[in-house]
C-alpha positions as CSV (number, residue, x, y, z in Angstrom):
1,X,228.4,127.7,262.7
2,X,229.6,125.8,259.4
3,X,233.6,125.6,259.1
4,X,233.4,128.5,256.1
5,X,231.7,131.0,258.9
6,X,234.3,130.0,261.6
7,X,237.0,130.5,258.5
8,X,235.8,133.8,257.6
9,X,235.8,134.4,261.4
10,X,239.2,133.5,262.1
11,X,240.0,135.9,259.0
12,X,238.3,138.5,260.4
13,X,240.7,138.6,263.9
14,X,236.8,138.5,265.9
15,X,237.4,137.6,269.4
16,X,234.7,139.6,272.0
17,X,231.2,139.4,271.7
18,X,228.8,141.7,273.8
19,X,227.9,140.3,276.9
20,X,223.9,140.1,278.2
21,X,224.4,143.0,280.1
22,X,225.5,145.3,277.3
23,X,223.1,143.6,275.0
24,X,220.1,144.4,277.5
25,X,221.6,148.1,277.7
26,X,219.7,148.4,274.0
27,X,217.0,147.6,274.8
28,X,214.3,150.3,276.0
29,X,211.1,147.9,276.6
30,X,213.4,146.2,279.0
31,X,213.0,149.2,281.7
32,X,208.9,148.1,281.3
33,X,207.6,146.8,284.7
34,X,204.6,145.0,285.4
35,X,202.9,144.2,288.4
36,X,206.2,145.9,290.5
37,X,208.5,143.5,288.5
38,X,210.8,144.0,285.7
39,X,209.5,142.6,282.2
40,X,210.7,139.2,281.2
41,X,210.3,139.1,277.2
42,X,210.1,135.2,276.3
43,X,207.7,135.9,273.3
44,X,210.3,136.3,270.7
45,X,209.2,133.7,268.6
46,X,206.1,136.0,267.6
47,X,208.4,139.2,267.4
48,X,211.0,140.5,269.6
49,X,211.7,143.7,271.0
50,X,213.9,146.3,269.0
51,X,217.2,148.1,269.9
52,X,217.5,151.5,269.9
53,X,220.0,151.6,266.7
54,X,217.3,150.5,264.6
55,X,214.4,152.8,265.4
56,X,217.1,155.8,265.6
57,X,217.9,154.4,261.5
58,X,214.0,154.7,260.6
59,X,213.9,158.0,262.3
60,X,216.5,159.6,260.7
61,X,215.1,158.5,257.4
62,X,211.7,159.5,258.0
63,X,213.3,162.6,259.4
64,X,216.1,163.7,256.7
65,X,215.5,161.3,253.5
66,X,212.2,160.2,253.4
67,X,211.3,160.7,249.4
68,X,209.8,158.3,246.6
69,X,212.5,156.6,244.6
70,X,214.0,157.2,241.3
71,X,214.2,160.9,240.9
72,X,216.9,163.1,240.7
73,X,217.3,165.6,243.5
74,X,219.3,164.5,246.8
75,X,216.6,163.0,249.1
76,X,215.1,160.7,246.4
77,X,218.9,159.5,245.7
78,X,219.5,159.2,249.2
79,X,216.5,157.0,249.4
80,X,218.1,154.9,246.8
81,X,221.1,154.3,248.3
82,X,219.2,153.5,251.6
83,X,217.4,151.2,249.7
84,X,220.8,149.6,248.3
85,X,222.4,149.2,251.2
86,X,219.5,147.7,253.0
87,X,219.3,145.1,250.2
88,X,223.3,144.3,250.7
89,X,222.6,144.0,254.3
90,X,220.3,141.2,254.5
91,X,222.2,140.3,251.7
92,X,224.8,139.0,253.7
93,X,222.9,137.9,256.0
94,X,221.4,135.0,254.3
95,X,224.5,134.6,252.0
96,X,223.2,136.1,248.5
97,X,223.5,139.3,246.4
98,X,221.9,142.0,246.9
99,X,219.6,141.7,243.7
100,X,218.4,138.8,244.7
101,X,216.4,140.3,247.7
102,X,213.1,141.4,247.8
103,X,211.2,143.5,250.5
104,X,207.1,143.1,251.1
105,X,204.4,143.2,254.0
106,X,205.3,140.0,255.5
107,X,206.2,136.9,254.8
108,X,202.9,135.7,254.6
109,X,202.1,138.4,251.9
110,X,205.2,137.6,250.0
111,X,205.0,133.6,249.8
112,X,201.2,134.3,248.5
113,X,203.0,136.6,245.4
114,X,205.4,134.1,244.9
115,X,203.2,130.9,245.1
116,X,200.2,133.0,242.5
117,X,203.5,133.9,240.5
118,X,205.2,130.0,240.5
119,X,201.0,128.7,240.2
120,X,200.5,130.6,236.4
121,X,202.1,128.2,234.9
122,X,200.9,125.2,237.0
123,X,197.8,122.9,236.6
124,X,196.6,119.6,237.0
125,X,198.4,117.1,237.4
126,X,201.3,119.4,239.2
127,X,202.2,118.7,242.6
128,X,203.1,120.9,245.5
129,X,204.3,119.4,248.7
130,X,204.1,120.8,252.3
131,X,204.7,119.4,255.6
132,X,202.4,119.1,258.8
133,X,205.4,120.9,260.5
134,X,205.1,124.3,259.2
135,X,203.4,128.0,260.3
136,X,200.2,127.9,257.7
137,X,201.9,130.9,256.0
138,X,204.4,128.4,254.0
139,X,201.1,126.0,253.3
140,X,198.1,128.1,252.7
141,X,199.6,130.3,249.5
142,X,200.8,126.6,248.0
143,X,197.0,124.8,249.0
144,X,195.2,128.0,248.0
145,X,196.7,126.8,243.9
146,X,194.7,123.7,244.1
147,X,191.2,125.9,243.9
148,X,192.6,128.2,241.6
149,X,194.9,126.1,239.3
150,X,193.9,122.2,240.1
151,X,197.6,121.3,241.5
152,X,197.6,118.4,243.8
153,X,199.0,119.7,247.0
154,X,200.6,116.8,249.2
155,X,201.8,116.9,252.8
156,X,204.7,115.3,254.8
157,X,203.6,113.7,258.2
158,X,204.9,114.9,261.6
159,X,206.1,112.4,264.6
160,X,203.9,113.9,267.1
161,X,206.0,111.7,269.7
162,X,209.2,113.4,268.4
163,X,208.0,116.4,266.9
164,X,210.2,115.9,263.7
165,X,209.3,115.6,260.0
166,X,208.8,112.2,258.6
167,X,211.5,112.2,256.3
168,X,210.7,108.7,254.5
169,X,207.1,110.5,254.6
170,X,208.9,113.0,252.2
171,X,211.1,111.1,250.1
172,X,207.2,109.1,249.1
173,X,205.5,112.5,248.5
174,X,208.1,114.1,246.3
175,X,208.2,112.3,242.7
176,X,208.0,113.6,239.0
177,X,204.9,115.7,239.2
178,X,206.3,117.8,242.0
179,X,207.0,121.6,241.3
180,X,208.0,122.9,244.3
181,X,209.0,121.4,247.9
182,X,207.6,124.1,250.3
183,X,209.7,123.6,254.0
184,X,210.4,125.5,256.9
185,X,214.1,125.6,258.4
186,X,212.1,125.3,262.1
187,X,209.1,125.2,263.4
188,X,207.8,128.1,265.5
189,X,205.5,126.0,267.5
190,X,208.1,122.8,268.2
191,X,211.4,124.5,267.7
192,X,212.7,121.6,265.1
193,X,215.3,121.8,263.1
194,X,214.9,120.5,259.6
195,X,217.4,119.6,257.2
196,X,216.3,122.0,254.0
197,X,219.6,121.0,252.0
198,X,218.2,117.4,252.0
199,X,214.9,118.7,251.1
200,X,216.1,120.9,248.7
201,X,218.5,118.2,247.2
202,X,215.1,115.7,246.8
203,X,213.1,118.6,245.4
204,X,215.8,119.2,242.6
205,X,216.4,116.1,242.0
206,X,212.6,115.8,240.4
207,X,213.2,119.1,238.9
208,X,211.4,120.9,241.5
209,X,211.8,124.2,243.5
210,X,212.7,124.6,247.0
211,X,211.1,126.6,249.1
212,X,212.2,127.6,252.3
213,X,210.2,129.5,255.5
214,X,212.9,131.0,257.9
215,X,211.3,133.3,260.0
216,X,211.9,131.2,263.0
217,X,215.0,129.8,262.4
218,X,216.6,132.8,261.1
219,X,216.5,135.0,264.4
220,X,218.1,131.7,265.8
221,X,220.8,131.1,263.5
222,X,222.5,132.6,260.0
223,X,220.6,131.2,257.5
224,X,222.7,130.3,254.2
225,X,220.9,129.7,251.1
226,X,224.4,129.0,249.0
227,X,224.6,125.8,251.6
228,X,221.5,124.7,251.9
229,X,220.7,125.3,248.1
230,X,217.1,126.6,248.3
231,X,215.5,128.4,245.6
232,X,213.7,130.2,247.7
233,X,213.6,131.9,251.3
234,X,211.7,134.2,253.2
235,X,211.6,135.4,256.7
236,X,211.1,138.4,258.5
237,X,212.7,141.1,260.2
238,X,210.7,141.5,263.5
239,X,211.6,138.2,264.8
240,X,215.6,139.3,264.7
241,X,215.2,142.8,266.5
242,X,213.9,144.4,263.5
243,X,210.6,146.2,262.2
244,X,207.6,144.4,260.7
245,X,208.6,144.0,257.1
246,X,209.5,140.6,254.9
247,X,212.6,139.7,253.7
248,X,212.8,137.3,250.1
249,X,215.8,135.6,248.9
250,X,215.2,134.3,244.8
251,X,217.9,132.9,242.7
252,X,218.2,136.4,240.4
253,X,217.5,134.1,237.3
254,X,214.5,132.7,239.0
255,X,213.5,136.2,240.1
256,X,213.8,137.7,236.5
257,X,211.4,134.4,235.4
258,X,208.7,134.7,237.8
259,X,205.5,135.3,236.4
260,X,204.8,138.0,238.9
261,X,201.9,140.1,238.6
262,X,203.0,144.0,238.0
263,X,201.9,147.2,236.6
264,X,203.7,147.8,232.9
265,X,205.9,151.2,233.7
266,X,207.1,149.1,237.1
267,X,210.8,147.8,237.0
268,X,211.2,144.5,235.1
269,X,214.8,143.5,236.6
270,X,215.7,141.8,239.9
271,X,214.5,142.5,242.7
272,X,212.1,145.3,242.1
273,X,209.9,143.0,239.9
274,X,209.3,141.6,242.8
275,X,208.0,144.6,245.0
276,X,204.3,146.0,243.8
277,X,203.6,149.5,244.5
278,X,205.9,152.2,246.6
279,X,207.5,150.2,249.2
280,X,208.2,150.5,253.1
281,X,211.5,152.8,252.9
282,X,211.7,152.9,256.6
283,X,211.3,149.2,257.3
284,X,213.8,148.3,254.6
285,X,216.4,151.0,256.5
286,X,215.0,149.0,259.8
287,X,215.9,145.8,258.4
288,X,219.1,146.8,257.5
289,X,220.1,148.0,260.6
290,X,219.4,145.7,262.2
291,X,221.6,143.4,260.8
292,X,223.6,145.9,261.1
293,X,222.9,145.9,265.5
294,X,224.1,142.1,265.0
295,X,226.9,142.1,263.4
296,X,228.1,145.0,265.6
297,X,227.7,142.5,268.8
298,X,230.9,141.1,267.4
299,X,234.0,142.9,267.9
300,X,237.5,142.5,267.5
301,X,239.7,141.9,270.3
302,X,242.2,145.4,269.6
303,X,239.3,147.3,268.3
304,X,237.5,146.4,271.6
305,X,240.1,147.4,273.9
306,X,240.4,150.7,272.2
307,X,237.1,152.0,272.5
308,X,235.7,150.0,275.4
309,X,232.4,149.3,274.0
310,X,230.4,147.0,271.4
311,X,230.3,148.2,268.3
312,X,234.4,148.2,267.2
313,X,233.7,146.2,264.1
314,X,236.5,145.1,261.8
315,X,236.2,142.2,258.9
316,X,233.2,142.0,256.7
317,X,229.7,141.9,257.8
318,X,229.2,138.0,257.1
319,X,231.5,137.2,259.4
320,X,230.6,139.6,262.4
321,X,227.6,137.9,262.0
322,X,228.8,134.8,262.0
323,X,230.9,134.8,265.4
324,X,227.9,136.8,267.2
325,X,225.7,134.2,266.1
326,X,227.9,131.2,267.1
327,X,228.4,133.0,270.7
328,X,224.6,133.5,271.4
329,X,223.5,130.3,270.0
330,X,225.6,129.0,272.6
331,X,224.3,131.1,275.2
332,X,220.5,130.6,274.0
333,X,221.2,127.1,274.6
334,X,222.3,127.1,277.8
335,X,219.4,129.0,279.0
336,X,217.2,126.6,277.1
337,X,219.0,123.4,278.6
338,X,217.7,124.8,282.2
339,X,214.2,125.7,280.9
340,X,213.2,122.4,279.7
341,X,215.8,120.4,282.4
342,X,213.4,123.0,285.0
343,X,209.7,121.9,283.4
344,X,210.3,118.4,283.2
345,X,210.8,118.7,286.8
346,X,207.8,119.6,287.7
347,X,206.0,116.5,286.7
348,X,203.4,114.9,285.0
349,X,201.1,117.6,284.8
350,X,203.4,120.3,282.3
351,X,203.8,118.4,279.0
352,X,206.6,119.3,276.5
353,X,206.4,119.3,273.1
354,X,209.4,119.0,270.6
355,X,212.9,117.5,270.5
356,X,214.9,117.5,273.9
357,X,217.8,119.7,273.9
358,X,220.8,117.1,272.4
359,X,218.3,114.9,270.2
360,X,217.9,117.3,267.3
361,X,218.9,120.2,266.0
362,X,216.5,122.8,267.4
363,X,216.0,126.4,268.6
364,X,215.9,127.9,272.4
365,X,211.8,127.8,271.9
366,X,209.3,125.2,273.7
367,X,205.7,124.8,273.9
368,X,204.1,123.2,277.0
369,X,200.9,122.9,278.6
370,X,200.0,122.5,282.0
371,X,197.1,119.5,282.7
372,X,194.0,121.3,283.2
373,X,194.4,125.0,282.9
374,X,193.2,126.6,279.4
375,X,196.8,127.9,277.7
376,X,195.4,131.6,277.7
377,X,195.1,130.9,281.8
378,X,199.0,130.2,282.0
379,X,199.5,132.8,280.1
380,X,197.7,135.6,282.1
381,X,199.2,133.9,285.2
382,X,202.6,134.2,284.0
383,X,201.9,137.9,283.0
384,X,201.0,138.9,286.1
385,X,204.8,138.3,287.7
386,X,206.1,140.1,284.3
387,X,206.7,137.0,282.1
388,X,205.2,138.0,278.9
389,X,204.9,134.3,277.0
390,X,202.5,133.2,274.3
391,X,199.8,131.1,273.7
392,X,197.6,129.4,271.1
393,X,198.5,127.6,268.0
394,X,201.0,130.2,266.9
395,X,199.5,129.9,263.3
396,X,200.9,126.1,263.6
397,X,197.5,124.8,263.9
398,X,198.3,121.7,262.1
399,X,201.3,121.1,264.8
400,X,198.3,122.0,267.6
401,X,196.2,119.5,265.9
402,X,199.0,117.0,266.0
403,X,199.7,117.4,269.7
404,X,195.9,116.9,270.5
405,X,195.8,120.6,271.9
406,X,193.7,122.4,269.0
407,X,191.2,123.1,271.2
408,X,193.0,124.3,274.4
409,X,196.0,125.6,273.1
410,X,200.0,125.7,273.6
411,X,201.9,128.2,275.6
412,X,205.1,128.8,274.0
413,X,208.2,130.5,275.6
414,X,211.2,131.2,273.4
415,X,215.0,132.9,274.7
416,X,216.4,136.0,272.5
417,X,219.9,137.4,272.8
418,X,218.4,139.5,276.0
419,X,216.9,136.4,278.1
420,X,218.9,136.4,281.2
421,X,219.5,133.0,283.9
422,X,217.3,135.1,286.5
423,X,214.2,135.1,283.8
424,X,214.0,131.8,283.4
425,X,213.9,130.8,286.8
426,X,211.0,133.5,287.4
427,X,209.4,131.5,284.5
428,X,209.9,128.1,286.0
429,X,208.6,129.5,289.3
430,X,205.7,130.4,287.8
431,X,205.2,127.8,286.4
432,X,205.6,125.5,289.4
433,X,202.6,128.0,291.7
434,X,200.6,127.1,288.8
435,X,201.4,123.2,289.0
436,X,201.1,123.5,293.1
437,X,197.1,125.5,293.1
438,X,195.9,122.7,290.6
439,X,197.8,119.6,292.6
440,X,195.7,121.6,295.5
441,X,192.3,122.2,293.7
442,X,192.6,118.7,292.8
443,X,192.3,117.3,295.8
């Protein structure tokens, strides 16, 4: 948390966040069992599961408001006002105004719009630079302009042995002809922490944009784009509890600039520009709430006491969001302390990839592999006692390249504000049967 959140905090009188237990509480798919055990989630870093405030938002929409927008008889202005407040919501959760978000599909979707829009007035002898680091969806839309405009794309080398950016790698690749400085605040596959405000300082610097990929990182911790001075941001809402709909931050005079492809009678002004066609209404609501579900995890102390449950929230939304936030990244990283401190134990035959907790900023997520079982084989294994956990090359597949596992994959577990102490050790016991059988079959 940066000393303005724990300000605004302080201001707010927040005290009590929700424990595990009451978080877990919203939380249907936690009741899932599998194999006779209870469901251990650790695949949040490809979407996590959703609280019951959220889908109880989208239903009542659907339910009481749903309408097209713009017209005027009470559903359709409801609709607009839905639509308002779900833009103020996420809003304050990256630190902007609410005309300077945009909803789409994905992010994926999005950061192809906005690269096409940013690429009409690029050509050769622009540059774009990307880093090895990053999910494809923040380097394919910026590569795809050198077919279709002749920009020079140019890409920042990862430390396989660290699983950190080269940053004198970046300082080389950004110079005059750069246009934008495309970055993600963490790496899904790795869990690094980069420093966007330093890339975003070199990128202006030249005159060039920042862009800034926080889908990861932002279901880790409360993105800012005032601090770290990005152009540019997008993430999505189902990897912080939400539904599957993107989420884009623009500067508003950037947004009103953009060369964006739209149909004539469509709104010309900030943020709607941005949006092409009739929009998810319900997602939007979804996204909003649940920001919303976060910020209500953070309670003051008297307004705890009187009602005896999460959800007493006084002070603005920013800074509800800031103290839940500070309390589970604290908790997350507890639990991630004992997941890596428990793998590394095991030997010489599970690998780690990524910065060990203390060395570098980074989020509760680690990819492994265990010598000489395919990741999808983990992965099954694992499912079987009710660990659900990932595997593959998470989109990443330049990090998988990196790592020398393109071929038989990562496995990927990540902690959300429901992973409990128990979960991980059924993980790391799982993963230790696996390490035993092979020690065995080796023999």
């Amino acid at each position: 948390m940066s000393t303005t959140q724990r300000e605004a905090v302080g201001a707010a009188g927040l005290a009590r966040v929700a424990g595990v237990d009451e978080i877990r509480a919203h939380f249907p798919a936690l009741e899932r069992r599998h194999g006779g055990r209870p469901v251990a989630y650790f695949d949040g870093p490809g979407g996590t599961q959703v609280p019951r405030a959220v889908v109880s938002a989208m239903t009542d929409y659907l339910l009481h408001h749903n309408a097209n927008t713009a017209w005027a008889y009470p559903t359709s202005e409801e609709t607009d006002a839905a639509i308002l407040e779900a833009r103020g919501a996420l809003a304050d959760y990256v630190n902007a105004a609410p005309d300077e978000i945009a909803f789409g599909a994905n992010m994926t979707t999005l950061t192809f719009h906005v690269a096409r829009a940013i690429g009409r007035r690029l050509g050769p002898g622009d540059e774009i630079v990307v880093t090895e680091l990053d999910h494809h969806a923040n380097v394919a839309p910026w590569a795809a302009l050198a077919q279709e405009r002749g920009v020079t794309i140019r890409t920042v080398r990862l430390t396989p042995e660290t699983g950190l950016l080269d940053w004198n790698d970046l300082e080389r690749q950004i110079g005059a002809r750069t246009r934008v400085v495309a970055i993600g605040a963490a790496s899904n596959a790795l869990g690094t922490v980069n420093d966007v405000r330093r890339a975003a300082r070199a990128a202006h610097a030249v005159g060039a944009l920042a862009f800034v990929d926080a889908v990861h990182f932002a279901a880790h911790a409360l993105a800012d784009v005032r601090a770290t001075e990005c152009d540019l941001l997008a993430c999505s809402a189902y990897k912080f509890y939400g539904p599957h709909i993107g989420i884009l931050y623009g500067r508003r005079d950037l947004l009103e600039d953009l060369d964006v492809p739209k149909l004539i009678p469509a709104p010309d002004e900030a943020p709607e520009r941005l949006e092409t066609g009739t929009q998810n209404h319900e997602g939007m609501v979804g996204a909003g709430a649940a920001v919303d579900w976060l910020a209500s995890l953070a309670a003051s102390d008297d307004a705890a006491g009187a009602t005896g449950a999460v959800g007493a929230t006084l002070g603005d939304r920013r800074a509800r969001l800031a103290a839940a936030f500070d309390a589970l990244e604290h908790r997350s990283a507890a639990l991630f302390a004992r997941l890596w401190e428990g793998l590394s134990a095991l030997g010489p035959r599970v690998r780690l990839f990524g910065p060990a907790p203390g060395t570098s900023p980074r989020t509760p997520t680690v990819s492994f592999v265990v010598d000489g079982i395919p990741a999808i084989d983990v992965s099954r294994a694992l499912a079987a006692r009710g660990v659900f956990i990932s595997h593959g090359d998470f989109y990443a597949t330049t990090v998988a390249e990196r790592m020398g596992q393109a071929e038989t994959g990562l496995v990927r577990a990540g902690c959300a504000c429901y992973t409990t102490e128990e979960e991980v050790e059924r993980l790391l016991e799982g993963v230790a049967e696996l390490v035993s059988a092979r020690a065995y079959q080796a023999r």
